[in-house]
ZANU-349478 format. One record per residue (C-alpha): residue number from 0; residue in three letters; x, y, z. Coordinates in Angstrom, 2 decimals, decimal comma, padded with zeros to 5 digits, m for minus. Example, Ala and Ser with C-alpha at 12.3 -4.5 7.8 and 13.67 -1.06 7.14 Angstrom:
// residues 2
<site 0 ala <012,30 m004,50 007,80>>
<site 1 ser <013,67 m001,06 007,14>>
***
This chain:
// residues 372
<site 0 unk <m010,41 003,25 038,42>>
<site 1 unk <m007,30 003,67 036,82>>
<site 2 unk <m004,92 006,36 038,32>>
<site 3 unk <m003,66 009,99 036,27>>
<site 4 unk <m000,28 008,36 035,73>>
<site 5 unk <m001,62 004,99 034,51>>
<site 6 unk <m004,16 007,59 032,20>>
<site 7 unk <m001,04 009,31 031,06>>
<site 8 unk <001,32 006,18 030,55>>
<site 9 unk <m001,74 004,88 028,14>>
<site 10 unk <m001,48 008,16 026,36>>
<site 11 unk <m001,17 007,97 022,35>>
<site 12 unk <002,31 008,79 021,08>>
<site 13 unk <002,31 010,92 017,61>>
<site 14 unk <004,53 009,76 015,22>>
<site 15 unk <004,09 012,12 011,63>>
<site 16 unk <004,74 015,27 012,33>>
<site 17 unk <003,04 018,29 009,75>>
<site 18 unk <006,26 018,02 007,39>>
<site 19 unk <005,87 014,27 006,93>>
<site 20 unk <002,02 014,69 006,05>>
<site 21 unk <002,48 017,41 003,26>>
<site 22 unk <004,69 014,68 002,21>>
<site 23 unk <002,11 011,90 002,41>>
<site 24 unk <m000,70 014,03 000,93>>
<site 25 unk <001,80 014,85 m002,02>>
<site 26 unk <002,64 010,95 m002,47>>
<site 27 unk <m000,88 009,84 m002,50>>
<site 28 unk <m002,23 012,69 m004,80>>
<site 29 unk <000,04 011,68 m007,13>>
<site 30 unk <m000,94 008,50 m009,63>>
<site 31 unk <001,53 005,37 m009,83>>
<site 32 unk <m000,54 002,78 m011,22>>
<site 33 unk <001,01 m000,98 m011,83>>
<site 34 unk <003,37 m000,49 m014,63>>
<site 35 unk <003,57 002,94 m014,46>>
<site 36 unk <005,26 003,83 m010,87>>
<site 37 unk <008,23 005,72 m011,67>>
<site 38 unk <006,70 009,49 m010,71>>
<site 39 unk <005,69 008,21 m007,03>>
<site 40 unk <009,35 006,51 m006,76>>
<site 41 unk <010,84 009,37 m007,71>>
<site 42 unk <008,69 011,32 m004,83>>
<site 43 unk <009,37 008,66 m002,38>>
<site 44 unk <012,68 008,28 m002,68>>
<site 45 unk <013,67 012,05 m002,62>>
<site 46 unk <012,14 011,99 001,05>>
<site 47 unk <014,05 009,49 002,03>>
<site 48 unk <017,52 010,00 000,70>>
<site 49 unk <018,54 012,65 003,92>>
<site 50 unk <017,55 009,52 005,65>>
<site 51 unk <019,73 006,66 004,21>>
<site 52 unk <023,24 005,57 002,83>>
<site 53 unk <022,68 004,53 m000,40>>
<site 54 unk <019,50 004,12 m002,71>>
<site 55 unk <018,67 002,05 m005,16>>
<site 56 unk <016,32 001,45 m008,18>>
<site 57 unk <016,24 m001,57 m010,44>>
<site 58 unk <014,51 m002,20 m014,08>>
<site 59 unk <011,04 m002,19 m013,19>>
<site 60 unk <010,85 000,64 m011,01>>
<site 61 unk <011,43 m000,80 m007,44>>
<site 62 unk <012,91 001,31 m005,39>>
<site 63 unk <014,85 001,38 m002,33>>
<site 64 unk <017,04 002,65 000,53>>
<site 65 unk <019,53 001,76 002,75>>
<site 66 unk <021,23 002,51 005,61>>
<site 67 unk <024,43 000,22 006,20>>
<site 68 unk <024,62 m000,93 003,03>>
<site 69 unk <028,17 m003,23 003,57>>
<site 70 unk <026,64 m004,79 006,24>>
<site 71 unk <026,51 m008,97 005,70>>
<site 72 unk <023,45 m009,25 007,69>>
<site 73 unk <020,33 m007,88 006,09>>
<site 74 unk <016,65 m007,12 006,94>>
<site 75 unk <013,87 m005,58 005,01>>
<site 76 unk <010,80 m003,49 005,50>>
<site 77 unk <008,65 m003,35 002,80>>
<site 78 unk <005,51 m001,95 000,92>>
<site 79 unk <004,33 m002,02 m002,42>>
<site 80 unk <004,21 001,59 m004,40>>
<site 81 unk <001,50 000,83 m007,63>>
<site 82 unk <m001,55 001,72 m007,53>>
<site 83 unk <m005,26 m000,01 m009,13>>
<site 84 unk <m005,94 001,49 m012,71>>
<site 85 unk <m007,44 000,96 m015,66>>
<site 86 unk <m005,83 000,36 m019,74>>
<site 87 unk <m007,79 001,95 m022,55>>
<site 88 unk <m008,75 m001,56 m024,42>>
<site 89 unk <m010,91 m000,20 m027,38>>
<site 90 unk <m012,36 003,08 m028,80>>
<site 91 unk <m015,50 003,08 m030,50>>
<site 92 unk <m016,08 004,78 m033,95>>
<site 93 unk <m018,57 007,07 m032,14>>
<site 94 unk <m015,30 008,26 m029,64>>
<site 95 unk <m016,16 005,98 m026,45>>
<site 96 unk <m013,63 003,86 m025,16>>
<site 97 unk <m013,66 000,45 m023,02>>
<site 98 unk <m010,90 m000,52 m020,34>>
<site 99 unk <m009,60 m003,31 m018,81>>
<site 100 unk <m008,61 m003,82 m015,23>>
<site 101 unk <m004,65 m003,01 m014,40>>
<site 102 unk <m005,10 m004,76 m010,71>>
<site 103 unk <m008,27 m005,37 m008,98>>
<site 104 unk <m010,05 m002,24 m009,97>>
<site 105 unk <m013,58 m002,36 m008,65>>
<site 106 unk <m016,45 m001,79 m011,94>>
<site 107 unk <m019,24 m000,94 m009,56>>
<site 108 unk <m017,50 002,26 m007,96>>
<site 109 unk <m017,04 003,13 m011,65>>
<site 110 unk <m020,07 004,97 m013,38>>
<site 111 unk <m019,86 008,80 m013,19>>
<site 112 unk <m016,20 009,05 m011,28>>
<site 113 unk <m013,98 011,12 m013,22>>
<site 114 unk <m010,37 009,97 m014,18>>
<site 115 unk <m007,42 010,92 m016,23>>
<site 116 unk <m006,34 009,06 m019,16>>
<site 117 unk <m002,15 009,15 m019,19>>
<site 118 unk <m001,18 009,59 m022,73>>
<site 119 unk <002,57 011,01 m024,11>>
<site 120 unk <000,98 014,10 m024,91>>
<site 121 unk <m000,14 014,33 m020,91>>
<site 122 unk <m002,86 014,03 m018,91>>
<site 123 unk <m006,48 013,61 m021,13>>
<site 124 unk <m009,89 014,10 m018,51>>
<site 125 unk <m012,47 011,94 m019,49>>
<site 126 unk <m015,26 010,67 m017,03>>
<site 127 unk <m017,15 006,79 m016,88>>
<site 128 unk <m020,56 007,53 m018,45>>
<site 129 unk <m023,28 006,00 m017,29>>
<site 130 unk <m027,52 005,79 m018,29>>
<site 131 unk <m029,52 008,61 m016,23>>
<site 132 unk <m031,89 007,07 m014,37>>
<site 133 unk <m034,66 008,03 m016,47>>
<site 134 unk <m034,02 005,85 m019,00>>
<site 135 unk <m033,89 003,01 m017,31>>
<site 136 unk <m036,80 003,26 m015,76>>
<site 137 unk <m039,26 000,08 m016,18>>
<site 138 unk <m036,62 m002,24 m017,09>>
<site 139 unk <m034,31 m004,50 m014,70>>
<site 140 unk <m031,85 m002,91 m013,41>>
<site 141 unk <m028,36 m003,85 m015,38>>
<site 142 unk <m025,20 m003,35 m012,88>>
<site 143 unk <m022,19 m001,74 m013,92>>
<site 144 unk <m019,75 m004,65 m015,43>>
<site 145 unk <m016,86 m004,79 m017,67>>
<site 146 unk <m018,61 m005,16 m020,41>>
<site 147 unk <m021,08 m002,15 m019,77>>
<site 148 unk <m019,12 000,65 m018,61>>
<site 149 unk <m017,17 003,08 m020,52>>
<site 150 unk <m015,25 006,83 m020,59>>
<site 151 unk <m016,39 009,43 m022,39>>
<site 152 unk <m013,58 012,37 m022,99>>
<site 153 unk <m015,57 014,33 m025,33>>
<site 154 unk <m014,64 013,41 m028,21>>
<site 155 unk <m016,90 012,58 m031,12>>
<site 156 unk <m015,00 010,27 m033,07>>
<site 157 unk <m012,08 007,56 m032,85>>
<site 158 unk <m010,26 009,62 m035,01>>
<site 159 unk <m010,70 012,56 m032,45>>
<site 160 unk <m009,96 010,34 m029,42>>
<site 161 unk <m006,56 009,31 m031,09>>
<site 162 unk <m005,68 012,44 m031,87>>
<site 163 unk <m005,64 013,66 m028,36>>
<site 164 unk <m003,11 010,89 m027,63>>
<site 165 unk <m005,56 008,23 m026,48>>
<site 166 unk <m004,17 004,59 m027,46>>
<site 167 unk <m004,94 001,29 m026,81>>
<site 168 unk <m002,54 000,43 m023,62>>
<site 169 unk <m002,72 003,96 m022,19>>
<site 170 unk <m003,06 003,86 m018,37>>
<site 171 unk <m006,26 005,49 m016,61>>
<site 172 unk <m006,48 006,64 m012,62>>
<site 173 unk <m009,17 008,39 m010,67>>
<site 174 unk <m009,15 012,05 m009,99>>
<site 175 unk <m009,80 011,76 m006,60>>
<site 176 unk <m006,75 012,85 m003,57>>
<site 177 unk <m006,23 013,18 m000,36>>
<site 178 unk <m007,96 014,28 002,57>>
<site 179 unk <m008,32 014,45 006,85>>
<site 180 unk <m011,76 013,18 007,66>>
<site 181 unk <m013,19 014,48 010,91>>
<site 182 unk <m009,44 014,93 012,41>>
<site 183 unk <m009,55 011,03 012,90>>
<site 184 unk <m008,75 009,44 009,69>>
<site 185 unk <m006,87 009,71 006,41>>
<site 186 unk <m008,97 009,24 003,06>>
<site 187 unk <m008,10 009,14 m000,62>>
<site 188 unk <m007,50 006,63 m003,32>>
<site 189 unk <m003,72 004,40 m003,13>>
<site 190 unk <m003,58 004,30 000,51>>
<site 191 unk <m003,46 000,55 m000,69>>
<site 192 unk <m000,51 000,53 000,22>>
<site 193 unk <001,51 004,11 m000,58>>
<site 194 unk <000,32 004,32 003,22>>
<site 195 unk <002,65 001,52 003,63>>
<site 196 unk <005,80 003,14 001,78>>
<site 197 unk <005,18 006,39 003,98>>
<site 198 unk <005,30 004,16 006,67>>
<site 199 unk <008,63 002,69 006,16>>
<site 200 unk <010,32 006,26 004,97>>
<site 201 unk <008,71 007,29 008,44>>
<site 202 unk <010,50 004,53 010,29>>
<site 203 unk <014,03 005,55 008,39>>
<site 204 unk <013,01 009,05 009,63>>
<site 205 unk <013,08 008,19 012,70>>
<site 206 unk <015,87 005,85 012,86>>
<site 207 unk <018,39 008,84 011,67>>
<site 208 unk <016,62 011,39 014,00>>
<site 209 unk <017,52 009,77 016,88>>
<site 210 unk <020,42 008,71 015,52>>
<site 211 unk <020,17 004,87 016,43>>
<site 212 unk <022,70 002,88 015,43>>
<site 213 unk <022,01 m000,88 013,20>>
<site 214 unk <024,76 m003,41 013,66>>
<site 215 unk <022,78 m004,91 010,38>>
<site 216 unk <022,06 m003,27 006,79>>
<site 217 unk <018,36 m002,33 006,81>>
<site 218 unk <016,90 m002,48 003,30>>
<site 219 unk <013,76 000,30 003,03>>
<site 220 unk <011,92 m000,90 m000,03>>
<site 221 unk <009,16 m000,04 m001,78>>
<site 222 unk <007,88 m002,64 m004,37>>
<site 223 unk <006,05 m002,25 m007,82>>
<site 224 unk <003,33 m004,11 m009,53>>
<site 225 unk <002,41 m006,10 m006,34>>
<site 226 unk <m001,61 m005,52 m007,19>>
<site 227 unk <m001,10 m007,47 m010,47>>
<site 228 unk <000,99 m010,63 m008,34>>
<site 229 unk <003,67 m009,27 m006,11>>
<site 230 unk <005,93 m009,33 m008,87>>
<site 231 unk <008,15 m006,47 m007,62>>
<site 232 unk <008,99 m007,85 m004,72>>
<site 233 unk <009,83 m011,17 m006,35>>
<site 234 unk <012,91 m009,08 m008,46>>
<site 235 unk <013,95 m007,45 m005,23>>
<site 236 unk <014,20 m010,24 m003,26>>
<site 237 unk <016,11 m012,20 m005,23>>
<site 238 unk <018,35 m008,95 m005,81>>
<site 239 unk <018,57 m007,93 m001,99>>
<site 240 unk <019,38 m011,80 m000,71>>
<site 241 unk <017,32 m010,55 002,64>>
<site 242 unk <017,93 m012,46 005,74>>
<site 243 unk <014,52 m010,73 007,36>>
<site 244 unk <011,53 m009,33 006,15>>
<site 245 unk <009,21 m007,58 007,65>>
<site 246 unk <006,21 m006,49 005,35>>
<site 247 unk <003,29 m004,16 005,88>>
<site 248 unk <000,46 m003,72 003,63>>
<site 249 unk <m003,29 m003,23 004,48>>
<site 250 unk <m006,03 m005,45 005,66>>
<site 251 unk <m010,05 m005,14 005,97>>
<site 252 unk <m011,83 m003,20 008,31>>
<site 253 unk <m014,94 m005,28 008,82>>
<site 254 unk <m016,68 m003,10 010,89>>
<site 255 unk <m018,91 m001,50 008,16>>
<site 256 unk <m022,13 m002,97 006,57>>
<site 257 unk <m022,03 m006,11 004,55>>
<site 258 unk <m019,04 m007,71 005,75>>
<site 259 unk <m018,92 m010,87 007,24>>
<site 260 unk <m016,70 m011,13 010,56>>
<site 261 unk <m017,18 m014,86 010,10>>
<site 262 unk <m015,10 m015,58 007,33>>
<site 263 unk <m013,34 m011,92 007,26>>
<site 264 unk <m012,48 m011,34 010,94>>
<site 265 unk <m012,99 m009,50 013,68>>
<site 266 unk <m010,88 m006,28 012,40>>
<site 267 unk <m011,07 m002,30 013,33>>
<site 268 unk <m009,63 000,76 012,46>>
<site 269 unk <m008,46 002,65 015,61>>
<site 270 unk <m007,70 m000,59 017,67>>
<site 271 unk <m004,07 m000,75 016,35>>
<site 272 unk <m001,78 m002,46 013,54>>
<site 273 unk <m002,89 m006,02 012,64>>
<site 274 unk <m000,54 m008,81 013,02>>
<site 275 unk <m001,20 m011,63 010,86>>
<site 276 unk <m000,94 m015,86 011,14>>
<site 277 unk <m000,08 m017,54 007,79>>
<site 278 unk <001,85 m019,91 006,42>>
<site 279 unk <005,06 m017,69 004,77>>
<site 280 unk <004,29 m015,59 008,06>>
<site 281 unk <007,56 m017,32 010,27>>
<site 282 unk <006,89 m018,07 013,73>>
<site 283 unk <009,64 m016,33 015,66>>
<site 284 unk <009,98 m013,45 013,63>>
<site 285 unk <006,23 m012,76 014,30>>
<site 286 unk <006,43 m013,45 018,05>>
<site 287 unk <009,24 m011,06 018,70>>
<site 288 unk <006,72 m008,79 017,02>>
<site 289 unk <004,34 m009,35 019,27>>
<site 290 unk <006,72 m008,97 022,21>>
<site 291 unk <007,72 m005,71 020,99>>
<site 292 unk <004,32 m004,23 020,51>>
<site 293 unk <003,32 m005,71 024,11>>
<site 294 unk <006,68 m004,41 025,82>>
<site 295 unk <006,11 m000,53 024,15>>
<site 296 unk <002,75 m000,80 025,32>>
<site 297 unk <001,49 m000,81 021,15>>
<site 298 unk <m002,07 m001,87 020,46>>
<site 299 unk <m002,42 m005,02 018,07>>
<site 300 unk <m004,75 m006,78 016,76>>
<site 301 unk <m004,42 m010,86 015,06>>
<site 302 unk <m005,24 m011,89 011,64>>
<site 303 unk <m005,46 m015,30 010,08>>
<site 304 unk <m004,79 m016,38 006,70>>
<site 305 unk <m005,82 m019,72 005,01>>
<site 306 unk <m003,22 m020,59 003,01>>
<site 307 unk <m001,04 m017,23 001,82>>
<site 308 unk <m001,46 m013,66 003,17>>
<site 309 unk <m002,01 m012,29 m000,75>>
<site 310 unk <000,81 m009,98 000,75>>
<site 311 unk <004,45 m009,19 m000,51>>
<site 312 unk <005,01 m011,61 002,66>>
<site 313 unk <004,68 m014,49 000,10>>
<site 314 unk <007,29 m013,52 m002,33>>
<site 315 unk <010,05 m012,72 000,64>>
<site 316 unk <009,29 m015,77 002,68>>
<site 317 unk <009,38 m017,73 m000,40>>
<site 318 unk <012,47 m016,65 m001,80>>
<site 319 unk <016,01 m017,25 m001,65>>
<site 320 unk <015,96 m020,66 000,26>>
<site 321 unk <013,46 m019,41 002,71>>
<site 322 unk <013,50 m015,67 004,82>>
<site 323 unk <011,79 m015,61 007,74>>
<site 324 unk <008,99 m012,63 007,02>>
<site 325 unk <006,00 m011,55 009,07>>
<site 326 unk <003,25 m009,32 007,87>>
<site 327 unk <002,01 m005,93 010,03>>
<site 328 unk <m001,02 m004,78 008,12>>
<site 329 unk <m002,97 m001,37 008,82>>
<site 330 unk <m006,60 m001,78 008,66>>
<site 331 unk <m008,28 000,40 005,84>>
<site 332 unk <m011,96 000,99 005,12>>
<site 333 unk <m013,39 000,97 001,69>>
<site 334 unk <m010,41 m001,11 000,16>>
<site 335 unk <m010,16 m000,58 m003,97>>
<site 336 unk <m012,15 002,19 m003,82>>
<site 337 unk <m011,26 006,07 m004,16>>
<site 338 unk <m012,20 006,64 m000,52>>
<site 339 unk <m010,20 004,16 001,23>>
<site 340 unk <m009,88 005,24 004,92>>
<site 341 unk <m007,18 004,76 007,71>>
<site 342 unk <m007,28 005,77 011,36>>
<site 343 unk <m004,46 008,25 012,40>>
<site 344 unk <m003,48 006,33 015,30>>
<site 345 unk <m003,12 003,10 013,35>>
<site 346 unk <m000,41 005,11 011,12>>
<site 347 unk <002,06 006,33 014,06>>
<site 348 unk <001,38 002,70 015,89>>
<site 349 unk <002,48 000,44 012,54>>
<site 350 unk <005,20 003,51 012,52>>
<site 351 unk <006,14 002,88 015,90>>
<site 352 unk <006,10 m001,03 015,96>>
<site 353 unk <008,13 m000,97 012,75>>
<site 354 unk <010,86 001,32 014,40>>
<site 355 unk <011,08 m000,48 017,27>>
<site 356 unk <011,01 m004,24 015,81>>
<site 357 unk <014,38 m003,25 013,71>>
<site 358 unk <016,03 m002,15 017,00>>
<site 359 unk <015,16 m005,24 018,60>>
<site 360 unk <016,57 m007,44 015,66>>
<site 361 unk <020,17 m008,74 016,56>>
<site 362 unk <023,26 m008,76 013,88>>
<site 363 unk <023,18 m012,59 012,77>>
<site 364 unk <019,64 m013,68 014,21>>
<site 365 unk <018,78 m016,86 013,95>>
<site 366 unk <014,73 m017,32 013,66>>
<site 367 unk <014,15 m020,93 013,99>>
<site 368 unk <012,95 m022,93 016,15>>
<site 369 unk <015,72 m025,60 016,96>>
<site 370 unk <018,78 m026,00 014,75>>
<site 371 unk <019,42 m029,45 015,34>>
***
């Protein structure tokens, strides 16, 4: 039977404090789908500048901060900032329009959510119509597709539609935000993966709180348009020059109905961050992450990947000659839906692990395994 002390040693350590969640409920409530980022950047990186020495934001929106910014010696943490949405890809005469998917935005969740259509003349509502069950009665079923479902904004005509700024192109996000679920887990829509930018501004937080020292330049950075191919973190990359990466996005929870742990894992919210095994995931980097959640007494939890992580790990390890990334993924319920669902312990532990890997890092470390 284990001892009070050993009880207390085991105890969870709270990382976001009630300032940094108005901040995260803020962040998430507001949209940033692919493409269209720039309001959640601008969010983002207001919270983090008391935290860094110098910020940055190139072309496409990617933004970034850092603290010791003339260091040689670099190292990133990373998430991706965009968000699953939808384009307006034809009205009909009658005032209906059809979309097309910006990211992997999931049809079946689709039919009678409500969303708002970003136009230049401001937000339009509009909500996916969808047959009442009555008339469908007696016939087979027909599932919500592509090619079936549709947003009604209450208009009558194309001509009506257009005049309330509606275009082909214009971006479309779900109503739905942010909320505590039975004091145990954070819900909403775009926790895949603005969780993962609070994260890092959490770690920076953190960092300048204490007032640790880096002998390095750490590079905070929160990528664009990584749902449509981890394209923002290809541009940074190649801008940065990073000698480490470390990367955290989300990962399945396959603990709920209809998921396969055979082919999917063995993965739960609650049990801690997950650390993953994949190719562009470098060997050394990972272990010392390992060592570091082991030494600070962190829960983790392993991951395999096949042949890539689908990750920004990809485009880091990838780039530049070769930067020696590892991935440290939160597990989310729900993912691609407007519920998605995170466990509040995960948060401070990927927090936590995060802080602590960058003070383990050393000024000019060498990751591989033999030089010669």
């Amino acid at each position: 039977m284990a001892s009070k002390k050993e009880k207390e040693a085991k105890k969870h350590l709270t990382v976001v404090t009630e300032k940094s969640l108005k901040f995260f409920e803020k962040y998430i409530n507001n949209p940033s789908p692919t493409g269209f980022e720039w309001q959640g950047q601008r969010l983002w990186l207001d919270y983090l500048k008391p935290y860094v020495d110098d910020t940055y934001i190139d072309n496409y929106g990617t933004a970034m901060g850092v603290i010791n910014p003339d260091a040689k010696y670099k190292v990133v943490i990373e998430a991706h900032a965009d968000e699953i949405s939808w384009f307006v890809n034809y009205i009909t005469k009658d005032g209906l329009i059809y979309v097309i998917r910006n990211g992997g935005s999931d049809h079946q969740i689709a039919p009678s959510k409500r969303v708002n259509i970003h136009t230049d003349k401001g937000m339009v509502k509009a909500v996916f119509g969808w047959p009442a069950i009555h008339t469908r009665s007696g016939e087979k079923e027909e599932a919500p597709t592509l090619k079936n479902i549709f947003l009604d904004c209450g208009a009558t005509s194309q001509e009506e539609v257009e005049a309330l700024g509606i275009h082909v192109g214009c971006v479309v996000t779900y109503e739905d935000e942010f909320m505590v679920l039975n004091d145990r887990y954070y819900v909403g829509r775009a926790l895949d993966n603005r969780a993962g930018g609070f994260m890092i501004a959490e770690v920076a937080r953190l960092l300048h709180e204490n007032k640790k020292k880096l002998p390095f330049g750490l590079y905070i950075v929160n990528s664009v348009q990584e749902e449509i191919g981890l394209r923002g973190a290809e541009m940074i990359a190649h801008h940065i020059k990073p000698n480490v990466a470390i990367v955290t996005d989300v990962t399945h929870d396959t603990q709920t109905p209809m998921i396969n742990k055979i082919t999917q894992g063995d993965l739960a919210c609650g049990k801690g961050p997950v650390l993953s095994y994949a190719p562009a995931v470098q060997i050394n980097l990972n272990k010392l992450l390992m060592e570091v959640a082991t030494s600070k007494e962190i829960p983790f939890q392993r991951q395999a990947s096949s042949r890539y992580t689908g990750t920004d790990t990809d485009a880091f390890a990838y780039s530049n000659g070769g930067v020696p990334s590892a991935l440290i993924s939160l597990p989310l319920r729900y993912m691609h839906t407007t519920v998605e669902m995170i466990h509040k312990e995960d948060v401070d532990n990927v927090i936590r692990l995060i802080y602590e890997a960058v003070l383990k890092i050393e000024d000019g470390q060498d990751f591989r395994s033999f030089t010669k």
